[in-house]
N, C-alpha and C positions, 0 to 999 in steps of 0.2 A: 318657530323653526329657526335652527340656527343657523346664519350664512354658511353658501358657499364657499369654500376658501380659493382663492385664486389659483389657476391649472399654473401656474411658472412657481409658486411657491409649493404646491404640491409633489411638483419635480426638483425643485431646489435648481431651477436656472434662474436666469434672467431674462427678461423681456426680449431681448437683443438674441439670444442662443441661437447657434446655427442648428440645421437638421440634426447633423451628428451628434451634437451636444445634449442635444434634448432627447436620441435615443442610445447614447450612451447612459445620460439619468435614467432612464426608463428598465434598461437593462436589470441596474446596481440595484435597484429599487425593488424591479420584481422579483431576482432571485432572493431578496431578503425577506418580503413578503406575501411570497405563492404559499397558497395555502397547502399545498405537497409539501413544503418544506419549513413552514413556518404552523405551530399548531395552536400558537396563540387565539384566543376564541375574535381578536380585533383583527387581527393579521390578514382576514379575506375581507373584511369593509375599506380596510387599509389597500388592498391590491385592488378591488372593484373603485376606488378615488383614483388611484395610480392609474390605474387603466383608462380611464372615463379622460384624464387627461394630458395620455399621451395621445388617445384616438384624435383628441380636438387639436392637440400643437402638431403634430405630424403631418394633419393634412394642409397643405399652404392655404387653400381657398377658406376654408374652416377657420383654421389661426388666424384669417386676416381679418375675419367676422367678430370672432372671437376680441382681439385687440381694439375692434371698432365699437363694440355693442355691448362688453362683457360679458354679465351671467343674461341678457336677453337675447344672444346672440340668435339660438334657434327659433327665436321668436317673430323676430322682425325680419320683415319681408325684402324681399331682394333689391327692391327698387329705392330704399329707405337714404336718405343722405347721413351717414353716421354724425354730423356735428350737427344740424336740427334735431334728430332722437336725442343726443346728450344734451344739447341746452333746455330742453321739454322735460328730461327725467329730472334736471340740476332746479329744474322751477318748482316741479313737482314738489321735492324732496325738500328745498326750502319751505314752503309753504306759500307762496307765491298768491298776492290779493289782488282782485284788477280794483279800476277808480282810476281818480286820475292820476297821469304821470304813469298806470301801467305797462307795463311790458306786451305786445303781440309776439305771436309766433305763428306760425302757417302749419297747416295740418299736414300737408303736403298736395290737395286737392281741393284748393285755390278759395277757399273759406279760412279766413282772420280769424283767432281762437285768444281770448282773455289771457292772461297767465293765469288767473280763478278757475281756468276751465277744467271740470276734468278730465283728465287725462287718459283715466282709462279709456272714455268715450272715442277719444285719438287714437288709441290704441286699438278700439275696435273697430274702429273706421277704415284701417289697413287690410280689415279683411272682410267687410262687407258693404260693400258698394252702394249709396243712395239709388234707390228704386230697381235695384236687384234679387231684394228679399231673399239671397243666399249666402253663405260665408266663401271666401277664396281660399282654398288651400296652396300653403306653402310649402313647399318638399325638398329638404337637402340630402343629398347624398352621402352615403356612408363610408368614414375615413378608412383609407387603406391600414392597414397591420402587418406588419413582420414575426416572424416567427424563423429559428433555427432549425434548420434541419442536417443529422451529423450524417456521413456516411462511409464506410468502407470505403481502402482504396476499390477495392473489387466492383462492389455496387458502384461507382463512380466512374469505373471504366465500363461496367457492360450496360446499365443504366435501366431500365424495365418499371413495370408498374411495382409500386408500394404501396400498402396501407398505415398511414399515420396515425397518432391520438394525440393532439395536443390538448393544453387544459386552458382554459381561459377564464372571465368572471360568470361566466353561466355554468360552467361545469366543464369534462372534457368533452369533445368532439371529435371526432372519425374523419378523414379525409382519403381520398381515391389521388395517389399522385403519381404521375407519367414523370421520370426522372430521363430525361435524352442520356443516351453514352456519351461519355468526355465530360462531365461537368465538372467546373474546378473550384477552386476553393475562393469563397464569397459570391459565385453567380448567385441570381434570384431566378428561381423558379415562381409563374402569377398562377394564381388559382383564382380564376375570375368571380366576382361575385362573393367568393367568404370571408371576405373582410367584416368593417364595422357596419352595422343597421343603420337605415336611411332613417329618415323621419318621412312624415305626409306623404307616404308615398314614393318617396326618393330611392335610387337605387342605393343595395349596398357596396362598400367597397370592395377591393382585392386584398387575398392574402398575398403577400410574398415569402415563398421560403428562400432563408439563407443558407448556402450549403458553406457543411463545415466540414471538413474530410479529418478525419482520426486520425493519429498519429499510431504507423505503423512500423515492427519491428524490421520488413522488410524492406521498406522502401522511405527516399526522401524525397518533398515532391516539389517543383519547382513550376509552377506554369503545368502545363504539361506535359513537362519532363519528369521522366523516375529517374534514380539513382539507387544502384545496388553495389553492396562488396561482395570484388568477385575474389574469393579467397582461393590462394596460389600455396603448393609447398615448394619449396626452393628449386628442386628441380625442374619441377612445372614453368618459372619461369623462367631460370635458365636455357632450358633445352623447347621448350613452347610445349602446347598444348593444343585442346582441345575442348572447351570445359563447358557444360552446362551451367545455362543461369535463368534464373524463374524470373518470369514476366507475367501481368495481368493477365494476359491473351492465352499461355501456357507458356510451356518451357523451350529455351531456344537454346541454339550453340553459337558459342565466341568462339575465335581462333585468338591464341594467343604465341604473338611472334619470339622466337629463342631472343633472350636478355629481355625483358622486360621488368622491368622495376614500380616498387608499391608507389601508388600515386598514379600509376599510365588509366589514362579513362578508353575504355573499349566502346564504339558508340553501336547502336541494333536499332537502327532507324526504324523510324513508323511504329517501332511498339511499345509507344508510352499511351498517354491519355488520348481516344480516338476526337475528332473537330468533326461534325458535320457540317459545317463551313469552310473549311480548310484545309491545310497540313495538319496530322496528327501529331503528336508530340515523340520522343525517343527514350530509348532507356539506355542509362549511361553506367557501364560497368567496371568500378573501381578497382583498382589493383591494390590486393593484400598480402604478402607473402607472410605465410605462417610457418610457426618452425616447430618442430614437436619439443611438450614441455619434456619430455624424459627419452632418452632414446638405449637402444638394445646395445648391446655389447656388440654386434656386429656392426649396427650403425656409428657407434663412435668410433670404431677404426676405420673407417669410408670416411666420415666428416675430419678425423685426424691426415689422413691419407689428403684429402682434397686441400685443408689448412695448410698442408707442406709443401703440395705440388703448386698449387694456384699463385699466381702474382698479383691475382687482382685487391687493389686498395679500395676500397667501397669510400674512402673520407677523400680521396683525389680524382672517384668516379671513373677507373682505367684501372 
């Protein structure tokens, strides 16, 4: 059987990688190798490798196992001293003769062992105890996982149950998600327990979905803050108004004061992104004056008319 390949070169980091780095690799990685999107008949052994070793670098306590034990890491028991297991495997793996002059090593339960000994017998000594006549199960917990979840502003502002599908190296899977109102862009939503598989019994991890909110034609979002253009015709904002402007919640009214100029931000508190914590966020409405691209014959003598009559300079603001 062929070696393992090491999880940091499977991801193309380094030993050293921060969180981030190791799940931005993981990202680049999977959208090139999901089997959705890659139909290469290697491309899902290639993403079940990918996957097998983001789940182990992502979890700290895992990676630390992982860095300490390598490919035995699931193996060895909790209570194990990581540099006795590697000078034991490194004797092994020499070929190691006792006699004299040889090397001892301790089992870790307080019996002197040959470097000639074998070793697997040490290894099975970790899990079954002299005059226990049972084996001890060891159980690690299963690594958290992330996953993307995109959403409407809409669904982002009113927030309600969803039904997901994401795909993973098993296949895809269904999830039941409670999405709170106000959520913003990058919160994690936990879904307890759907993470990665324990072993021995161990629990499994959590999902986390990341929320990623869509880029919409109506709105820019900030925190949560919206931003809308509230588009004006010249008169409108000359003389003021009254104007209608769509917000998540529904539709509300601005007032807009005589002389108002493109750029003025009208603000409509409280009705941006709602906080169940907090203050909710505002929506801020931008000032646009539009001018019509073609105008009537009546209207160009009223625009000629107001050219002649008006003093106002627009490039000295008066």
């Amino acid at each position: 059987m062929a070696p393992r390949r090491d999880f940091y070169e499977v991801l193309g980091v380094a030993r050293d990688a921060q969180p981030d780095e190791i799940q931005r690799a993981y990202r680049k990685l999977a959208r090139t190798y999901h089997p959705d999107v890659n139909k290469d008949p290697a491309a899902e052994e290639r993403f079940k490798e990918i996957s097998e070793a983001y789940d182990v670098l992502s979890d700290p306590e895992t990676r630390r196992r992982y860095d300490a034990f390598g490919d035995d890491f699931r193996r060895v028991p909790p209570d194990v001293d990581p540099e006795t297991w590697n000078r034991q495997r490194a004797a092994r793996a020499n070929g190691a003769s006792g006699g004299p002059g040889a090397e001892y090593y301790t089992s870790g339960f307080g019996e002197n062992v040959g470097a000639d000994f074998d070793f697997d017998d040490i290894f099975e000594s970790f899990f079954t105890r002299s005059g226990r006549g049972r084996g001890r199960t060891v159980s690690f917990a299963g690594a958290d996982q992330e996953a993307e979840l995109t959403l409407s502003v809409d669904d982002a502002f009113r927030g309600g149950k969803r039904s997901i599908t994401l795909s993973g190296p098993e296949g895809p899977r269904s999830y039941d998600v409670n999405i709170p109102p106000g959520v913003t862009e990058g919160q994690r939503i936990r879904l307890s327990g759907q993470g990665g598989q324990g072993s021995g019994g161990g629990a499994a991890g959590d999902l986390y979905l990341v929320v990623r909110i869509a880029p919409d034609a109506r709105y820019r979002i900030e925190g949560r803050d919206l931003y809308v253009d509230l588009l004006l015709a010249p008169w409108e904002a000359a003389l003021g108004a009254s104007v209608a402007v769509e917000t998540p919640g529904g539709e509300a009214k601005v007032r807009v004061r005589p002389g108002t100029s493109s750029g003025k931000r009208l603000r409509l508190r409280g009705r941006g992104l709602p906080n169940p914590r907090g203050k909710p966020g505002d929506v801020y409405a931008e000032v646009r004056i539009m001018v019509p691209r073609s105008l009537s014959d009546e209207e160009r003598v009223l625009f000629e008319q107001l050219a002649a009559t008006s003093t106002f300079d627009p490039r000295r603001g008066r």
